[in-house]
N, C-alpha and C positions, 0 to 999 in steps of 0.2 A: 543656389538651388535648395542645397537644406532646409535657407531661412525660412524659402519661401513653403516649401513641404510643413512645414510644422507649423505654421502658421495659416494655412489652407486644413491640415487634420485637426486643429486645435478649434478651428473654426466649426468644419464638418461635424465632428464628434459632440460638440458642443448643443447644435441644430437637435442633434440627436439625441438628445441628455430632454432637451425642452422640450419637446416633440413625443417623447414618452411618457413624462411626467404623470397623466392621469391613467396610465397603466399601471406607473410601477407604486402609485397612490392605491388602485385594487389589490396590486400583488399582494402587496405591505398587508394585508388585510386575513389574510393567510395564513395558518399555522405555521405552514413548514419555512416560511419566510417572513414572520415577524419582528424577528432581531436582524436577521443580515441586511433584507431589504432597506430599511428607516436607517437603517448606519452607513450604508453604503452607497444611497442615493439623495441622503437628509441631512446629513451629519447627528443623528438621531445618538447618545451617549457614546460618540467617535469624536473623541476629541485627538487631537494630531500627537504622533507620538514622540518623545524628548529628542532631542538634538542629538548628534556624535555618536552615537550607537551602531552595532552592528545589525543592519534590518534583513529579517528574515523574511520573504512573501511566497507562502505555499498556497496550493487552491483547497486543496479539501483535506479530508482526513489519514488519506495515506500517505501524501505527501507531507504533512506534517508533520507524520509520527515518524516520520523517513529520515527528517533533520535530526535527532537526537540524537544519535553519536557526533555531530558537529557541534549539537550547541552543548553539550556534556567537557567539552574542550575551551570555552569560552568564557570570558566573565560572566556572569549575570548582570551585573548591574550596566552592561552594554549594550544585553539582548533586546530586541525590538522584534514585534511577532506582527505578520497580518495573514488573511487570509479572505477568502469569497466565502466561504458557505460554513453553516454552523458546524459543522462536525469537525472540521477542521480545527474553528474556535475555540472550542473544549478542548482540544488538543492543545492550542498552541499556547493559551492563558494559563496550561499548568506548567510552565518553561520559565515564565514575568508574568507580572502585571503590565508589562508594557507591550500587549497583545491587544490588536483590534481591527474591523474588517475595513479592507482595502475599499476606500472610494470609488466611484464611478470617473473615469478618465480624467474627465474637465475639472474635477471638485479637486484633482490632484493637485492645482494650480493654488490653490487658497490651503490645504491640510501639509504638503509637504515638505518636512523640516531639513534641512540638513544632517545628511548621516555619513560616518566615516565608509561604511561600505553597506553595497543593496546584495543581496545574495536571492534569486528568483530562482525556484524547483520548475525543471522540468521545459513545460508548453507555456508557459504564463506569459505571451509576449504581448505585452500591453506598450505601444512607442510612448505616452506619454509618460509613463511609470519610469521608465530609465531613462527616457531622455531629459526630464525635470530633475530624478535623483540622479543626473550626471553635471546639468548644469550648475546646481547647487552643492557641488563638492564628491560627492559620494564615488566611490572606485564601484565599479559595476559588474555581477558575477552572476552568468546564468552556469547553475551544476544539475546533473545527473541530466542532460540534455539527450535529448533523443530522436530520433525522424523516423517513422515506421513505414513498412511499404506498403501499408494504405493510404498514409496520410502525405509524405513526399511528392510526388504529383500534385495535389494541391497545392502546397506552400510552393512548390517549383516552378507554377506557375503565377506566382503572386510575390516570385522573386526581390522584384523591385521595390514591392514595400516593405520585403523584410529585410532588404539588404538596408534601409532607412534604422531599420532597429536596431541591427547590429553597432551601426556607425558608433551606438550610446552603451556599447556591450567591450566591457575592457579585457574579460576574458570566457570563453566556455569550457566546462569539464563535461564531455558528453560518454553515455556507457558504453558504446563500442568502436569500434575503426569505421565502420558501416556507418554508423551517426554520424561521427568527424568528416566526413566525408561530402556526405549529405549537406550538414549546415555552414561546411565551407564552399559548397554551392551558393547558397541562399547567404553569405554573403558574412558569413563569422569569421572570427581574428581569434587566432592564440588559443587555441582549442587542444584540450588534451584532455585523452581516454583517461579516465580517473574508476570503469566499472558503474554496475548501479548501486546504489549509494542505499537502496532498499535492501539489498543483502548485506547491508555491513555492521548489520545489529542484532544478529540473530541470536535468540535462548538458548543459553546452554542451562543443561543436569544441573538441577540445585540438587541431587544425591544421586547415588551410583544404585543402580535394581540388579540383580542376579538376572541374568537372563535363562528363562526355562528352557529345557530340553525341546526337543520335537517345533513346530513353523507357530509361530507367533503371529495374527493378524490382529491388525490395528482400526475398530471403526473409528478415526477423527473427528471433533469436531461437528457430528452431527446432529439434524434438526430432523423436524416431525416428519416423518414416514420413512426414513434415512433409515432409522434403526431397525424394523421390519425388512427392507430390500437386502441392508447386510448382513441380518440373522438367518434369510430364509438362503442365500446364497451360502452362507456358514455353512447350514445344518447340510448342503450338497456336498461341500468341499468335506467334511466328517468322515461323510458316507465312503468316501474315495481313501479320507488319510487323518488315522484315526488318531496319530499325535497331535492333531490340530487345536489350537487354542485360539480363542476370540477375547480382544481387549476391547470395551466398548466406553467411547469418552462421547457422552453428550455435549453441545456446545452451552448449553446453556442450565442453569444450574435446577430451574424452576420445575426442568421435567425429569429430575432424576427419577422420581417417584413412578411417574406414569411409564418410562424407559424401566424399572424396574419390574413394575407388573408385567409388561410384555416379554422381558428376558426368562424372569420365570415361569410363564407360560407356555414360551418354546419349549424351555429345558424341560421342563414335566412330559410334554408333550413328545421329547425326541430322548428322552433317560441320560440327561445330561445333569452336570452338577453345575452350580451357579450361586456368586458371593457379591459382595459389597468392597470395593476397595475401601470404604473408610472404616469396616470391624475387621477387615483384615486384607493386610498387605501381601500376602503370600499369591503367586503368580501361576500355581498348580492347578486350578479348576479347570472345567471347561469353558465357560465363559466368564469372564470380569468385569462388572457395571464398577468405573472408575466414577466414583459419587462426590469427587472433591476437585477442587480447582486446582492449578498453579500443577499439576503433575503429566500435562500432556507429553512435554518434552521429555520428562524423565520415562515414559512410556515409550517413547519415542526411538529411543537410544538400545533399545533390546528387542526393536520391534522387527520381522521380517518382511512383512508386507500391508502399505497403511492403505486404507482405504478412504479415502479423504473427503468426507461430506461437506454440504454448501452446494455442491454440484451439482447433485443427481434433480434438483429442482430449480426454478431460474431465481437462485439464492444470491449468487456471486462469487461463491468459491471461497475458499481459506488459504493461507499462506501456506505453499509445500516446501517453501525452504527451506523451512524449520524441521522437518522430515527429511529431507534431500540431503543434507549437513552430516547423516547418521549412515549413507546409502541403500536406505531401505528404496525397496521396488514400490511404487505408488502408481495407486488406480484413481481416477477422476472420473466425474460426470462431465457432458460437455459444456456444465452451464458456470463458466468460471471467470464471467467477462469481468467481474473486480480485479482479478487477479492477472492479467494476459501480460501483463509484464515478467511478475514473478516464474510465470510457466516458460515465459518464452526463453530466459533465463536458467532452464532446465534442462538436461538430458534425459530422457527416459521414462518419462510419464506417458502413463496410459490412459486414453482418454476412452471411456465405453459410454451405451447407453446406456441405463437403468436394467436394460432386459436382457443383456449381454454381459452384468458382472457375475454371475453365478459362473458362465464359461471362460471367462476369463483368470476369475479364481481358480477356478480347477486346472486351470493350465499355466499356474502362475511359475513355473520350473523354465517358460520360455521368458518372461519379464524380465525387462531390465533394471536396473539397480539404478536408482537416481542418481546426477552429479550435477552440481552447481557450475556451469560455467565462466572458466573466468576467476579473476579478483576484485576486490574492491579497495583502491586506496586514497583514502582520505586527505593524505599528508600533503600534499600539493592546495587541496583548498584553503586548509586550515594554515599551509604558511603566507597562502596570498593576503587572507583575511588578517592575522597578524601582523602583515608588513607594513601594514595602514591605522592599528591602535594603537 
């Protein structure tokens, strides 16, 4: 029955491959799909990667950057990287050179080499990918595995073909009991809660800040119009509670400048005092334009309430773990669909509209204090992957 199953998809799949071809010939043609497309459907500079390595296969860029305390425990000269999409890429090629994107199903049959073990992030269930790097030696490992209940019902009914996957799947580490559950439905073996594997590399303090007196808020991470929505809710919360202090971290470096004119426009405008975290480090003003990089965290860790931009626009949201780690109370936009793992992963986030953080601010004494759910442990991957170099 197997034979015949993989031998009918290999076939199908294949139909499929030809049948696209003068699509994925315009795709190719594409900015944002110039290098994945040609390597992934051409073998366009994808040449197959070395033999006996430990292979890595994440899809995009957060799962990539997710692996790094795994492959930080590894040799190098073992690591094997792939991936689907460029962002990923850039990710995974700073790990090895022996990083590059993952073929189209059928092409798997001519590129893949023998490796001591496949390690797959997450949703990536490709049948030809692990049941090729099964027949050819490789010990097979899908980690930080997950089944959501929106997605469950689907695969649930599609059982039968994933239970075909599994067959080539030697172990699962999925992040919670709810998952394990779920994918020993759909037909997985030797599944153990291991936590998500996204929270287990979180920033700590590269220096210790004094923490000031009187409620500390925290704008994160934000982008263009972020910093007006959480100044003018500031200048409300002031009016109510005059110890209040505003820390303000632009995401991005380009617009300290024009973030600066507008901080000290308010302050003039409301007889506020207003500084530069890079002429001076002192946390006493009323508002702080933090103008340098690498110092969110250390922000972070004295802060009482963050306000975490990416959200309040359909941005994709920023990592609150990295906040949550410290128990500060944090406010979100609703638009944090990058992030729905890491939030789901949370206690105590507040999710507002844009036109509801001013009142939510001001009633921040009801908020709750963020907590991370849960653990994350590593050690069961990293002895299975060891048991086989």
């Amino acid at each position: 029955m197997e034979k015949r199953f993989f031998f009918l998809y290999s076939t199908l799949i294949s139909v499929v491959y030809i049948a696209a071809l003068p699509f994925l010939l315009l795709l190719a043609l594409k900015h944002k799909y110039h290098l994945s497309v040609p390597a992934r459907f051409f073998f366009w500079k994808n040449a197959p990667l070395k033999s006996d390595g430990v292979w890595f296969h994440s899809c995009s860029f957060g799962e990539a950057l997710a692996i790094k305390p795994l492959v930080a425990q590894l040799p190098e000269d073992k690591l094997r990287m792939t991936t689907t999409t460029q962002t990923g890429f850039e990710v995974a090629k700073g790990y090895t050179e022996q990083s590059h994107f993952l073929p189209f199903e059928p092409l798997l049959f001519f590129w893949l080499k023998p490796q001591k073990v496949l390690v797959v992030m997450e949703a990536e269930f490709w049948y030809l990918l692990f049941a090729l790097a099964k027949k050819r030696g490789a010990k097979t490992l899908l980690i930080n595995a997950r089944m959501s209940d929106r997605s469950f019902p689907k695969y649930y009914r599609m059982r039968w073909f994933y239970a075909h996957i599994f067959r080539y799947i030697d172990e699962v580490y999925a992040q919670t009991s709810k998952d394990k559950e779920r994918l020993e439905l759909l037909g997985a073996r030797k599944v153990t809660v291991t936590g998500n594997i996204k929270l287990a590399n979180l920033a700590s303090p590269t220096k210790i800040l004094q923490k000031p007196a009187g409620l500390t808020v925290c704008g994160a991470s934000t982008h263009e119009g972020e910093e007006r929505l959480i100044l003018d809710a500031f200048v409300k919360l002031r009016a109510e509670q005059k110890d209040a202090r505003l820390i303000l971290v632009p995401r991005h470096p380009e617009r300290f400048e024009r973030v600066a004119d507008l901080i000290a426009a308010v302050a003039k405008a409301h007889g506020m005092q207003w500084h530069r975290y890079s002429k001076n480090e002192a946390l006493e003003g009323d508002i702080i334009l933090v103008d340098r990089m690498g110092e969110l965290v250390n922000i972070y860790a004295i802060t009482d309430i963050v306000v975490l931009g990416g959200a309040f626009a359909p941005i994709g949201g920023h990592n609150a773990a990295e906040a949550a780690q410290f128990g500060c109370k944090i406010i979100s936009g609703p638009h944090y669909f990058n992030q729905k793992e890491i939030f789901g992963a949370i206690e105590g986030i507040t999710v507002v509209e844009a036109s509801n953080l001013p009142r939510r601010l001001l009633g921040h004494g009801v908020l709750k204090a963020a907590k991370i759910r849960g653990e994350t442990n590593l050690a069961p991957i990293i002895e299975s992957i060891n048991a086989v170099l």
